[in-house]
C-alpha positions as CSV (number, residue, x, y, z in Angstrom):
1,X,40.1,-98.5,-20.9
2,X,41.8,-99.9,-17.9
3,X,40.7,-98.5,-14.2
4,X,44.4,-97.3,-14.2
5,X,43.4,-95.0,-17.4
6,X,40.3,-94.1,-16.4
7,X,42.6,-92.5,-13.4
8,X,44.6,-91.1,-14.9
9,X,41.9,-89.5,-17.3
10,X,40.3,-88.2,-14.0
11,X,43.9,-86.9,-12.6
12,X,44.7,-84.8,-15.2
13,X,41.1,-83.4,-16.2
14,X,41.0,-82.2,-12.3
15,X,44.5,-80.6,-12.7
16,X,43.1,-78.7,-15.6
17,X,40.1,-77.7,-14.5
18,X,42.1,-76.6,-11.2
19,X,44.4,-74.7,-13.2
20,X,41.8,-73.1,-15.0
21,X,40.4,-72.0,-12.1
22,X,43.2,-70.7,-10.6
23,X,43.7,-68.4,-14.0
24,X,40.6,-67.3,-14.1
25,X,41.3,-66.4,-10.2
26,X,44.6,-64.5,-11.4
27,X,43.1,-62.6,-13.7
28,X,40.3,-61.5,-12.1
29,X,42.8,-60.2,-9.1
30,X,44.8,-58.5,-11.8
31,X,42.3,-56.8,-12.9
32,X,41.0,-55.5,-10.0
33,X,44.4,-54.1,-8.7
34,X,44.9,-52.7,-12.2
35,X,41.7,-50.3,-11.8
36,X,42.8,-49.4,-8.5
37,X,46.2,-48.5,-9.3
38,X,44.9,-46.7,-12.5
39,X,42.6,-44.5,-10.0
40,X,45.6,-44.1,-7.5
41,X,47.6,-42.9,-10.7
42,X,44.8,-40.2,-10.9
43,X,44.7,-39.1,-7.5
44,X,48.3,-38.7,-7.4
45,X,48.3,-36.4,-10.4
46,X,45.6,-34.4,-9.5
47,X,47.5,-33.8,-6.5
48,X,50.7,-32.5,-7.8
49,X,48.7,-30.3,-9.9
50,X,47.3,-28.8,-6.9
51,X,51.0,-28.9,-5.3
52,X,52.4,-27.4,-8.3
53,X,50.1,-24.8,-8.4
54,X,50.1,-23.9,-4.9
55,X,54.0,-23.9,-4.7
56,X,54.2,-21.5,-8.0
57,X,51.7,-18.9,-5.5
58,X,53.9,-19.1,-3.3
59,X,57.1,-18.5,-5.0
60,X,54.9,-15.7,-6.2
61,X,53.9,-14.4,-3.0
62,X,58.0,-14.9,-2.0
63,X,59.9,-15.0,-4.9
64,X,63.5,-14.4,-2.8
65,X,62.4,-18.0,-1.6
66,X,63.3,-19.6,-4.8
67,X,66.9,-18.6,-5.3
68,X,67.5,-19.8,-2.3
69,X,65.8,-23.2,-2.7
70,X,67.4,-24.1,-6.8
């Protein structure tokens, strides 16, 4: 194998060992923001419940309130 070869061996293992790493990089980011959007998600649902429920008292509490509001 020519020292031109053997370069160009080296070259491309190092590109593919870089784009490995960069994957692997990717993926662990993507994970990471998919567990904190997945726990946002649940925050924000447990607060419209609360919303929900607190805005049906008081429609309850002033029901002329939602006529007025449609």
């Amino acid at each position: 194998m020519s020292k031109k070869e053997v370069a160009e061996e080296v070259k491309t293992n190092n590109v593919a060992v870089d784009t490995d790493t960069k994957a692997k990089e990717v993926i662990q980011t993507l994970k990471a923001q998919l567990q904190e959007h997945l726990r946002q998600a649940e925050h924000h649902r447990t607060m419209a419940t609360k919303a929900q429920g607190a805005l049906e008292v008081m429609l309850q509490l002033h029901p002329e309130e939602e006529s007025s509001e449609g």
